[in-house]
N, C-alpha and C positions, 0 to 999 in steps of 0.2 A: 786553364782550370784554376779556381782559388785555391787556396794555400789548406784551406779551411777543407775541401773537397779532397782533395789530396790526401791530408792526414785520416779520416773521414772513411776514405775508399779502402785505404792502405788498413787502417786498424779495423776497419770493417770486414774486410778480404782475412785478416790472421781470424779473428775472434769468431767467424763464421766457419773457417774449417775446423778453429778449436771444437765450438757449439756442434760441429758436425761428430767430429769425435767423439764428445761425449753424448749427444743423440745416437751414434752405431754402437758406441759402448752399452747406452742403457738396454736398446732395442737386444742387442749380442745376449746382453745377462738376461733380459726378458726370457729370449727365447731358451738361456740353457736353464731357467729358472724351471719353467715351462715341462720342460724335459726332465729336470729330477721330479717336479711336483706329476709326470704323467707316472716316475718309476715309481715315486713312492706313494701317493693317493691311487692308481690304477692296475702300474703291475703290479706290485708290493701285496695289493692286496687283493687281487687274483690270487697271485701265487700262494697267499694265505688260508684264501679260500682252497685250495688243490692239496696242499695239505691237510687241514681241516677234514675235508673226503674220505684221503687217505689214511689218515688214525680211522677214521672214525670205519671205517671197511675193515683195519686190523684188528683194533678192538672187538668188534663185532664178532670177528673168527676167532677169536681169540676166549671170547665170551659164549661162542658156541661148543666150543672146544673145554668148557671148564662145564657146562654142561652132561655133556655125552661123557663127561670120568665123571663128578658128582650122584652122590648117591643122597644125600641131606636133601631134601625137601627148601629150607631155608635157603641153605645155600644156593640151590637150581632157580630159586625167586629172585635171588639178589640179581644172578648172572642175568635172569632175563628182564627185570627192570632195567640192567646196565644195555642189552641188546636194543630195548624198546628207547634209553634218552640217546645212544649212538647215531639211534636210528633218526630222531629228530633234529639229532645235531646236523646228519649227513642232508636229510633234507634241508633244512634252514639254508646248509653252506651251499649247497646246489641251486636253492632257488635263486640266493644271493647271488650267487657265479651268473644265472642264466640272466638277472636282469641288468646288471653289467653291461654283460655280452651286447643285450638286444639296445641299450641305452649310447652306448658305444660305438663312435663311425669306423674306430679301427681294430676293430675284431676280424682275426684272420678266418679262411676256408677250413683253415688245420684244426683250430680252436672248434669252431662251432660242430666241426666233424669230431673230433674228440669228447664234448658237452656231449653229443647226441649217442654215444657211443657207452660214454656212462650210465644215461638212462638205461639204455638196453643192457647193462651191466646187470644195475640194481634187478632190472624186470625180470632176468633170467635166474638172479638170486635168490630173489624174494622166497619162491613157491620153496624152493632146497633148506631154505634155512627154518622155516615154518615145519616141516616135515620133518627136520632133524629133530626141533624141541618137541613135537609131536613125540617122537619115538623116544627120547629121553623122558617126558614126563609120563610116559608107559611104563617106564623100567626094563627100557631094551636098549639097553648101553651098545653094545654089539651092533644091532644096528643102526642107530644112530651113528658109532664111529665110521662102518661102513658108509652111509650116507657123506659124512663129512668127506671124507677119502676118496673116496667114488665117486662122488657126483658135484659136491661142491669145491672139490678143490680145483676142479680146471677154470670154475669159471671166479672163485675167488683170485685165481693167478692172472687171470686174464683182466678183470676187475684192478686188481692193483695197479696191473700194468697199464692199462688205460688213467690212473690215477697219477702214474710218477710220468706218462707221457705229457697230461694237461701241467704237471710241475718243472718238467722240461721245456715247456712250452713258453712258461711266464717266467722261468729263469732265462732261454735265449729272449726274451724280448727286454728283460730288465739289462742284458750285455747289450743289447743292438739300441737302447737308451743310453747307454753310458759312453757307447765309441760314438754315436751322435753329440751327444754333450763334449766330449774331449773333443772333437771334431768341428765343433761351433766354436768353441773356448780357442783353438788352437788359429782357427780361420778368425776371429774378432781379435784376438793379439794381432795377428799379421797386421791386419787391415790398419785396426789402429796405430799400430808401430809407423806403417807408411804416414798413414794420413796425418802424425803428428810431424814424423820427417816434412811431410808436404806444408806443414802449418810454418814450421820453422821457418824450412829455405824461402818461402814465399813473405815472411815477416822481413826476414835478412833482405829480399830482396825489393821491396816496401820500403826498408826502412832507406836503402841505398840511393830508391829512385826520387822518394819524398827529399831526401839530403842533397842529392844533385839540384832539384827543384827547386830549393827552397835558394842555395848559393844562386843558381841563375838568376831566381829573380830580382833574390836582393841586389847582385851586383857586385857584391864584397862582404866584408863582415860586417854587422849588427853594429858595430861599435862605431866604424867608419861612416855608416849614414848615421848615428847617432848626435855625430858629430858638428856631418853637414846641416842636420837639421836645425841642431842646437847654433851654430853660426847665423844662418839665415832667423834665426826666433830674436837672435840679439841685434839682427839690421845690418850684418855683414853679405854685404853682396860683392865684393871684391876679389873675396878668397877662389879663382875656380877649381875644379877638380878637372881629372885629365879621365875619358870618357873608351879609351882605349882597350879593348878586349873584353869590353863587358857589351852583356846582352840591350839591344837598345830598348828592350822592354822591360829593363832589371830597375831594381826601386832606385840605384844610386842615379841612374843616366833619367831618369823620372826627376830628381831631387836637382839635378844639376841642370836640365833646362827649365825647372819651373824659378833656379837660381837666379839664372841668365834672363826669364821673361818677367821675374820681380823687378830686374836691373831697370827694364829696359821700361816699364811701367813706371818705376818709381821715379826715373829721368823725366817722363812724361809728366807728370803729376806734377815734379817739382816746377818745369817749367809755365806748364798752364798755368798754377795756380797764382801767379804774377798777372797774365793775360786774366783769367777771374777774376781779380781783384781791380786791375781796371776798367773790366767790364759789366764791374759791380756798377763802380762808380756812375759811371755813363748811364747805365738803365737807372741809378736812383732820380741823375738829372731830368732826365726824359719822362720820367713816372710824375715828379712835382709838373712838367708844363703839361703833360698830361691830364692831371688832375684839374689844373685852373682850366684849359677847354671843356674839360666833360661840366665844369661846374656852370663855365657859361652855355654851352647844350640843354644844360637841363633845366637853365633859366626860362630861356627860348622855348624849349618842350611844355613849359609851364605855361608860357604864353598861347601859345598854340592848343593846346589842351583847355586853356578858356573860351579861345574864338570857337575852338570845334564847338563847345557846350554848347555857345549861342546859337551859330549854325545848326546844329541839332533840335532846339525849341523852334526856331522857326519853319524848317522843315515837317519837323512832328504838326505844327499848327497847317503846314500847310498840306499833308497827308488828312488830316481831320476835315479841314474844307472840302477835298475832294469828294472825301467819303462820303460827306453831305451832299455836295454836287450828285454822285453817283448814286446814291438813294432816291434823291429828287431829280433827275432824269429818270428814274427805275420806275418812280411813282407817274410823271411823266406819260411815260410807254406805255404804261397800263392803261391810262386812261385816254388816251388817242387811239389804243387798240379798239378801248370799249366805246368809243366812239364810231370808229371804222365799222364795229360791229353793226352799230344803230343806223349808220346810215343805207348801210346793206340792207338791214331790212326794210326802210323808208323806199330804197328804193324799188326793192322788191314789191311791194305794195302798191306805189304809181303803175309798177308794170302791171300788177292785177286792176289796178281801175282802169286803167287804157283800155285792158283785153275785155273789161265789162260794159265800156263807153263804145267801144266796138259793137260787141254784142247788142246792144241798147240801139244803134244804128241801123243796125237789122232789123231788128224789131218795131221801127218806125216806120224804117222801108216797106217794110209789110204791109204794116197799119194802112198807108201812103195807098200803097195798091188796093187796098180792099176799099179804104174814100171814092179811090179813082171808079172799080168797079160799081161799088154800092154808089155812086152817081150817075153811069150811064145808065144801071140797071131802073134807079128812079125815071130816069129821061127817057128810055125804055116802057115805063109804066105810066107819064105821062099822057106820049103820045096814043098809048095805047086807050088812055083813060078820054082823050080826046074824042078818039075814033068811038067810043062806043056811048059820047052824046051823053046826057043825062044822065046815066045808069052807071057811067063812070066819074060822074064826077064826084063824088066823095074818093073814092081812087083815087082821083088826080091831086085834089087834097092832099090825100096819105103820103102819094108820091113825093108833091113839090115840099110837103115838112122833111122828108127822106132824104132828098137831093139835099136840101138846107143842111141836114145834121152830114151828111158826107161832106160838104162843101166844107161846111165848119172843123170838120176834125182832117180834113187834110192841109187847112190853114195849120189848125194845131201841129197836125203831127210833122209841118215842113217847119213851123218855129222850133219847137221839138228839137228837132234835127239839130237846125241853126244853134241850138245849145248846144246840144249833143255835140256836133263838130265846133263850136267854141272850146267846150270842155275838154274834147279830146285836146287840143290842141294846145291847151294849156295845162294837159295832163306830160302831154308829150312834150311840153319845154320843162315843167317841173321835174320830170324825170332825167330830160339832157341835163339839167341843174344841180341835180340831186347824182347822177351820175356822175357828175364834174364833181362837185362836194367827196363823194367815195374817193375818187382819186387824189385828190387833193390831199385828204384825211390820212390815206396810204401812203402819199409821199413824205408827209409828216410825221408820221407812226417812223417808217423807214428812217428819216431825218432823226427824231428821237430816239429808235434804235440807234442809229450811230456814233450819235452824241452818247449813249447810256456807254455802248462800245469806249469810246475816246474814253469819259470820265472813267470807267472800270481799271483801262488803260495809264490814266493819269493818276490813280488812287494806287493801281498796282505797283508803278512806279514810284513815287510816293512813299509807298511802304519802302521799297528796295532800297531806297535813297534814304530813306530813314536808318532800316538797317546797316545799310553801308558807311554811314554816318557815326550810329551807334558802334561798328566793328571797329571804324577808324577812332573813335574814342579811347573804344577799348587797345587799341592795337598800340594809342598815342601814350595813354594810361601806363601801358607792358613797357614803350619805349622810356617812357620819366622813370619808372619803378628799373631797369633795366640800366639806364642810366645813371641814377642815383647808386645802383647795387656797383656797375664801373668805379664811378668813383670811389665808393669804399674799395673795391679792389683794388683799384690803383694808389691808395692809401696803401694797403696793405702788400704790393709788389712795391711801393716805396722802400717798406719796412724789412721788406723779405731781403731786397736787395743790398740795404744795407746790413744785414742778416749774414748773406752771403758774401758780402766780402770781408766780413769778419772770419766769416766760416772759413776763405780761401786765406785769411791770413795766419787761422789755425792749422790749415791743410798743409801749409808750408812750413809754420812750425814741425808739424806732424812728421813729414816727410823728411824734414833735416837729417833726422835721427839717423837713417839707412847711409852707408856707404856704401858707395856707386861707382861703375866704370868708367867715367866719362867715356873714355875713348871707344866703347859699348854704345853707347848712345848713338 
């Protein structure tokens, strides 16, 4: 636990039971504050009220009593003016008393049994005391005194005594306020008495355990590490201290090995800083041939960074030709395609003239047979024209002109033909031609598809190679720029180098300063 925590808990622990104290103290005097303010604002003035009552019930008899002997007129007015402000005063005090009561959470059974006892006082008086001034202001002294005597005096005695009960009443409560008060007062002395005993022995014993703590940690006294520390500020690391019977987590056994690991540092330091100093030297040699290789590097980078350039235009020129190639194969395709188209339909057209030259064959054939017919049927009508002599011969006429035109058009319609079957047949090689031409076209188209293929291929590539060309520029570019930035570095680890073995020659001045154990080392 820190030191800081420690003192902290300890002054916190006294000053909290003090703060206690004086919070029981306050609360103690609150409460017997409390307690005279209930005797003097409460009972004080109940009990005030109970008197108040009481005059005022003896007056009244009193003032009855000066009636029933008064013979004056005047006189018997005054008394009973005095009868009639008693009378109000007893009311006023009464109502006062009752709202108290009812306002009141600590109004007793006795009390409010008493209050209600005086009402029934007054109620029993009332009619006696009105009768009485009745028969005095008659001028019947006699009985009027009998009336007082007789009738009102039991209940006037009982009236009082009901009045000095409610005054006993708020006199035991204003004692039973005041042994509570002595009795708060007496019990917050105690209390406090203890709990300041408790503050004390508990500071005493804070202050013993913070004291013990505080010697542990240090190790010894304040003066003694002040010492060691003050040696070790001045570079004395020889002096040791003897570690013996102190806490090994006490500040002095703290101070005496950070003594020992200064020593053992500083030996270190002094020694390296030799080996630094020649290993300065060494990397400044190393940095200068360094530098003349990166310079010739970056001659060479320079070189190479022009060949790339070139390489790079001629590539670029030769992606551009591609592209052109690939265009004009594109263009190409197309149009061996729309070729292919046209012959298709070419030859779909021979195939309709064939199937027409066909058709057309038929139809000769027909013709053929119907010559054939239409000449036997004349040869038929010859002979017939024959046989019937004379009368047929104009017939036979008819006939043999009939036979002639059948004869004739089956010459025609077999030359006919003979085209017909030329035609076909040279319908039918121009179509095996024209169907060879389709293929041909298609293997073309295909062939120029491929070639479009390769060139897209070679343009593709092309580009890649171009790109790749350009990255390696760029990459050759990053390498000279990266090179050149070397060199400056290697200028500047020259610089640094000899830097630092200045530095380590400072380091060793530095370090003189400390005395040291060798024998530590």
């Amino acid at each position: 636990m820190k030191v800081v925590t420690k003192l902290g808990l300890g002054f916190g622990i006294v000053l909290s039971m003090l703060f206690a104290v004086l919070a029981f103290g306050l609360v103690s005097m609150s409460q017997i504050q409390a307690r005279f303010d209930e005797v003097v604002e409460v009972n004080n003035a109940e009990a005030k009220l109970a008197h108040a009552l009481s005059l005022s019930v003896s007056d009244r008899m009193i003032a009855l009593r000066n009636i029933a002997l008064l013979t004056d007129t005047a006189a018997v007015e005054t008394e009973k003016a005095r009868i009639r402000t008693q009378a109000q005063g007893y009311a006023q005090a009464y109502d006062a008393l009752g709202t108290r009561f009812k306002e009141s959470d600590h109004t007793s059974a006795s009390e409010r049994a008493v209050f209600d006892k005086l009402r029934a006082n007054e109620a029993a008086a009332a009619p006696i005391i009105e009768k009485a001034i009745s028969l005095a202001e008659a001028r019947e002294q006699q009985a009027a005194i009998r009336v007082l005597i007789d009738e009102l005096r039991p209940v006037q005695r009982d009236w009082m005594s009901t009045t000095k009960d409610m005054i006993a009443l708020q006199d035991e409560q204003n004692d039973v306020a005041n042994r509570d008060a002595d009795a708060a007062y007496a019990r917050a002395k105690a209390i406090m008495l203890a709990l300041g005993a408790a503050a004390v022995l508990t500071g005493i014993v804070a202050a013993l355990v913070i004291t013990r703590g505080l010697t542990r940690a240090l190790g010894g006294e304040p003066g003694e590490a002040m010492a060691l520390a003050a040696r070790i500020a001045q570079g004395n690391l020889r002096d040791a201290i003897s570690v013996e019977g102190r806490s090994p987590d006490s500040l002095m056994v703290s101070l005496e090995t950070m003594r020992a690991r200064l020593n053992t540092i500083v030996l270190g330091i002094q020694s390296s800083s030799v080996a630094i100093a020649e290993a300065a030297s060494e990397i400044a040699q190393g940095t200068v041939d360094l530098s003349k290789r990166t310079e010739s590097q970056a001659a060479s980078l320079e070189e190479t960074a022009a060949s790339m350039e070139e390489f790079a235009s001629a590539v670029a020129k030769n992606a551009d030709n591609a592209a052109e190639g690939t265009h004009a194969a594109t263009k190409a395709c197309g149009d061996a395609t729309q070729g292919g188209d046209t012959v298709n339909d070419v030859v779909a057209t021979m195939r309709s003239i064939a199937q027409a030259s066909s058709h057309m064959a038929d139809i000769i054939g027909v013709i053929e047979g119907i010559a054939f017919q239409t000449n036997i049927l004349a040869l038929n009508a010859a002979v017939e024209a024959a046989r019937a002599g004379d009368q047929g011969r104009g017939f036979a006429v008819v006939a043999g002109e009939v036979r002639a035109l059948a004869q004739r058009s089956a010459v025609a319609a077999k030359e006919i033909k003979t085209l017909i079957d030329d035609s076909n047949a040279r319908v039918s090689n121009g179509s095996a031609l024209v169907e060879h031409a389709g293929g041909t076209i298609e293997g073309l188209v295909a062939s120029v598809n491929r070639v479009t293929a390769i060139m897209s291929e070679v343009s593709a590539a092309s580009g890649e190679q171009r790109m790749g060309i350009d990255q390696v520029n760029v990459a050759v570019a990053q390498m000279d720029e990266v090179t050149q930035q070397n060199a400056a570095l290697v200028e500047q680890a020259s610089a640094a180098a000899q830097s630092l073995a200045e530095q380590a020659e400072t380091l060793r001045q530095a370090v003189a300063v400390f005395q040291v154990e060798r024998a530590a080392a």
